[in-house]
N, C-alpha and C positions, 0 to 999 in steps of 0.2 A: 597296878595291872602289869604281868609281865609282858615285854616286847618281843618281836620275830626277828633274830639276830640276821643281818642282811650276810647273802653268800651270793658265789658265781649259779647254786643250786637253786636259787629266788630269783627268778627274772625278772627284771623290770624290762619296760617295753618301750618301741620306738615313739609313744607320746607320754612317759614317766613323767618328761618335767613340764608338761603343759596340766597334767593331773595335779601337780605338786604346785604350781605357779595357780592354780585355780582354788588351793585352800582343801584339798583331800581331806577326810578326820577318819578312814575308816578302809582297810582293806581288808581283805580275803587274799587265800590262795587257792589257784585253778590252775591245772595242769603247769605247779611249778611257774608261775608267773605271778604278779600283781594283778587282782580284780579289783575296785576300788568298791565301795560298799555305800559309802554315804559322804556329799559335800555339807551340807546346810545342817541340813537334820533328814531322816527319814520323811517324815510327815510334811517338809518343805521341798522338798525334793519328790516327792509324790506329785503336791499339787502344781508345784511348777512342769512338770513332764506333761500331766493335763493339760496346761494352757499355753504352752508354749512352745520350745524347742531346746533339745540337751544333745550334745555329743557325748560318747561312750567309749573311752577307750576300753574294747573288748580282743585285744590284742590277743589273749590268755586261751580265744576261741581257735588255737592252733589247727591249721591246716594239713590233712594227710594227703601227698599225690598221691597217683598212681596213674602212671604212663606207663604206653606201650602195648602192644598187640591185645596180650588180656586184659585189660586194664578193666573193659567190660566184663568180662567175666568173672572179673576177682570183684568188682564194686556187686555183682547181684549172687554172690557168694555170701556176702557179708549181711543182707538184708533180705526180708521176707514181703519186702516192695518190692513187687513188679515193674521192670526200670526199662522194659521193653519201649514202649512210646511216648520215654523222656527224649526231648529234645536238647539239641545244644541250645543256649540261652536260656532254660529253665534250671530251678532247685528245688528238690524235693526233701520234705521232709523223711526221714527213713530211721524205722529205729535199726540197731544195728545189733544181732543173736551171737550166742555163743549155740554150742549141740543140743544143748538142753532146753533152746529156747527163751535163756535168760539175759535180760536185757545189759549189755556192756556200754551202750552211748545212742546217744537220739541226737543222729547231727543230722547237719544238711549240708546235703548230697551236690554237687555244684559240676553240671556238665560241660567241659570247654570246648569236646572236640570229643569224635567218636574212640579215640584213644588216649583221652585224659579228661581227667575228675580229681576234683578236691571235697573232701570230707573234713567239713566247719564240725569240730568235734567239741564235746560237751567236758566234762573234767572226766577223763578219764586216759590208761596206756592205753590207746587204741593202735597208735600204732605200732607197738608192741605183736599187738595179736594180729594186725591186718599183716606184719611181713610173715608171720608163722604161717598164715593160711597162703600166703605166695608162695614161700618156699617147700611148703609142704606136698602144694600140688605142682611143682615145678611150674607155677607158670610166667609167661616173658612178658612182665614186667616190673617197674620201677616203683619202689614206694620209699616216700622219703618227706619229710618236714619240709616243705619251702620257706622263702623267708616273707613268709605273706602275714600281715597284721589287720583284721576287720578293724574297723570304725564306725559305729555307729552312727547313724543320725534319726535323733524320735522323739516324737511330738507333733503335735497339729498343724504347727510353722516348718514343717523338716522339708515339704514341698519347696515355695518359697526360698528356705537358704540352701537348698541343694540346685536351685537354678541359677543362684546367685554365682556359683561357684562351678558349676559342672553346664552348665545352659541348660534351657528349656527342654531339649531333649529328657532329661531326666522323668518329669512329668509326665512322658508316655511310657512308660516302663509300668509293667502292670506285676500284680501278688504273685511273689514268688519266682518274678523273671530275672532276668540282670541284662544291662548293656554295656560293652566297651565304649566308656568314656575316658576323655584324656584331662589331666590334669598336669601342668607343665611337663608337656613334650609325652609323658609317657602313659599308656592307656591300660585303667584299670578296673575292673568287674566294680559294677556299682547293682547291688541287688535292691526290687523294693521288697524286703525283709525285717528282721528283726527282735528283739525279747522284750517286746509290749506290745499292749492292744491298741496304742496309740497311733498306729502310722509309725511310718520312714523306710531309712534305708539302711543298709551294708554297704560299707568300701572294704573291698578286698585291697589292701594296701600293697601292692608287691615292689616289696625293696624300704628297710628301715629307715634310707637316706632322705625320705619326702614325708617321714610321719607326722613331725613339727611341722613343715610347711604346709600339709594341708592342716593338720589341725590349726593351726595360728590364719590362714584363708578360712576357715569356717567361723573362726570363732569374730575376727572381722567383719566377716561381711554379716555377719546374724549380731549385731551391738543392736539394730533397733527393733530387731525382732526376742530382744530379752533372752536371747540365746547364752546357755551357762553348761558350763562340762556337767554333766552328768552320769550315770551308771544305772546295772539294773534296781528297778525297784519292788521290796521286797510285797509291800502294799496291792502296787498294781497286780505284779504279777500273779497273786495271788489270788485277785479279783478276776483275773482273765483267765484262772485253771493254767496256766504256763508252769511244766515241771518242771524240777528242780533235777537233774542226774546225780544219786549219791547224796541227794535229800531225801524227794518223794521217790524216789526207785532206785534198785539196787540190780546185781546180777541173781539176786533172787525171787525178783519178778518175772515174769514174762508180758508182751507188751501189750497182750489182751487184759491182765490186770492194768494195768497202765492206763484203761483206755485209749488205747492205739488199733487197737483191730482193725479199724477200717484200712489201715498203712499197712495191714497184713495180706499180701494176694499167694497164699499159701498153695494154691490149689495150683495158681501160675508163674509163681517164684519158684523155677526149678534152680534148681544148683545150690540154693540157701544152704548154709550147714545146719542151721537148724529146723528148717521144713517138716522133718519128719517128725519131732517132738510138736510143735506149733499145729499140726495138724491132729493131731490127737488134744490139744488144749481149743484150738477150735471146734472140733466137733461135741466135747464135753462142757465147754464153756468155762469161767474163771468161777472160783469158790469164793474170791476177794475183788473187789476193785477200787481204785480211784473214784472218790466222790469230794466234793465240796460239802463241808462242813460249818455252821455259823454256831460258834460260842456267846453263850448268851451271860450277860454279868461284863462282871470289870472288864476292862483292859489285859490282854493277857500279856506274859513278857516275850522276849524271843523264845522261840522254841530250838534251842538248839540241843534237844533229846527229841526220845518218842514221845507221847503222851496218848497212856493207853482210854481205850475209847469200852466204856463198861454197860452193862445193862445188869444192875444188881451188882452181883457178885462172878461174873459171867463175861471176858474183854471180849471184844468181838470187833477191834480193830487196834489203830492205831491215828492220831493227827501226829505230821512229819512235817508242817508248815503253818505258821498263823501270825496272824498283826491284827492289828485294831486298825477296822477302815472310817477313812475320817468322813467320807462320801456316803457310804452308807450306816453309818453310825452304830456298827455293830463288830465283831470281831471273826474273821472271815480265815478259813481254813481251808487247809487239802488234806485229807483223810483216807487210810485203806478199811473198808469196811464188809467186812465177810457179807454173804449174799442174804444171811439170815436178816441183814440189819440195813441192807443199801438204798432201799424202796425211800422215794421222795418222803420227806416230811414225818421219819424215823424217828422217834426222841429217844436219847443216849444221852450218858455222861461223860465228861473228859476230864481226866484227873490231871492238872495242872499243878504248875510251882506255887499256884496261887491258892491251891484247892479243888475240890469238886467242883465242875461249873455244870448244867446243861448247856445241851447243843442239839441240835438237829439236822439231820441228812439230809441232801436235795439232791437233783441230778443233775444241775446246769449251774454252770459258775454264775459271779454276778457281772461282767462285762463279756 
């Protein structure tokens, strides 16, 4: 197997070597950083995130500011979310358009102040295009990288070792809020967030000089809670419908195929650059969407192609994600599936590395 020759262009991150001291086998790259992929095995690493509690260095989820006067204006520019009665202390999910209404990033949106926000970004140059929409419309403000690193914490014990470390305060923090907690001397966004359907939290990390110390405090105080680094997983996620950006969606989407619509307030998202397309895909509705798919047969391998989705002689989509769930003992997908074909309980074929398998459509994930 060839390796990923290491450069100042491959970032590794403020917890690299608590990843590496933890037995890492497996990374990815995300927006030019280290995402680590798998400690144990995939399948062990599944069921331990179930039953217990994993830290995640998701460093790689780069944060875009944007301060200063527009900072509102430029964040509801960017999105077809209505951000009107976001509050400070809340994160919103948002997907994020290009003019044509095509999806560029589904991050979350993170309000600090009425004139600052950070945008938790998914793989993608977003901040690329967020300063072009700044300076295009001249407006006054700042958009720039901080030097802020998430850390996860998720799992059904993530309560627990987040009080162990941050206090009891943590615990009242509800879906999708955050509060300034301090963690020696210095106080940082702690969201209850996340990329699983597990529970936990978000630390926005700001400043790389305390990434070890808190990770090495978490990983402490959670020894008898079976606490073990972790990453996302490809299993759960998959079971919970949680997209993949640059997997399951591209900027060829729009995020009504996506199953996003509802994150869509087109009608009251003025200023979007994409509104005007998005409103016309609203009213007409998607020809394709996101569905969950269950492959039926063997085990399938990773899917790191498409695999087109046939009836006869006839594709009528595509799967863009699949694992073998060991919980429900069947092989569990994300699928785009033309509208001809997306009605619950559809039977299709998926042409696999393995073969032809049947599958069937549904409309609800399995977690």
């Amino acid at each position: 197997m060839a390796l990923i020759s290491p450069s100042r262009r491959l970032r590794r991150t403020p917890f690299s070597d608590g990843v590496e001291a933890a037995g890492v086998k497996g990374y990815t790259v995300y927006n030019r950083m280290l995402l680590p992929t798998v400690f144990r095995s995939v399948q062990e690493d599944y069921h331990h995130l179930k039953s217990a509690v994993q830290v995640w260095d998701v460093a790689c989820e780069r944060q875009v500011e944007l301060r200063g006067p527009d900072a509102t204006r430029l964040m509801q520019m960017l999105t077809p979310r209505d951000l009107r009665k976001m509050n400070v202390g809340q994160c919103y999910y948002v997907p994020i358009v290009d003019e044509t209404g095509g999806m560029l990033n589904d991050p979350v949106a993170v309000k600090l102040d009425e004139d600052r926000w950070w945008i938790s970004i998914a793989d993608s140059d977003l901040l690329l295009w967020v300063k072009g929409i700044a300076y295009g419309y001249r407006l006054d403000v700042l958009v720039d990288e901080p030097d802020v690193s998430p850390l996860a914490v998720q799992g059904p014990k993530s309560d627990e070792l987040m009080a162990r470390v941050f206090g009891d305060a943590v615990k009242d923090i509800r879906f999708f809020r955050y509060a300034m907690l301090e963690f020696q001397g210095r106080k940082l966004v702690v969201a209850r967030s996340g990329y699983s359907k597990q529970g936990g939290f978000e630390i926005y990390v700001d400043g790389s000089d305390i990434g070890m110390p808190l990770w090495n405090a978490l990983m402490e105080a959670g020894k008898d809670l079976d606490v073990h680094a972790g990453c996302p997983n490809l299993i759960e996620r998959i079971e919970g419908g949680l997209l993949s950006y640059g997997n399951d969606m591209t900027d060829d989407n729009t995020p009504h195929e996506c199953g996003l619509g509802k994150f869509c307030n087109t009608a009251s998202a003025i200023g979007c650059v994409g509104r005007d397309a998005l409103l016309r895909v609203s009213q007409e509705g998607p020809v394709r969407q996101i569905r969950p798919v269950e492959i039926h047969g063997d085990a399938v391998p990773p899917c790191d192609r498409l695999w087109p989705l046939v009836v006869g002689d006839k594709q009528v989509g595509h799967i863009s994600s699949a694992a073998y769930s060991p919980d429900f003992a069947t092989n569990v997908a994300i699928g785009m599936v033309r509208m001809t074909h997306w009605d619950a309980h559809m039977e299709v074929d998926v042409i696999t590395p393995n073969g032809v398998q049947p599958a069937t459509v549904y409309e609800t994930f399995w977690i």
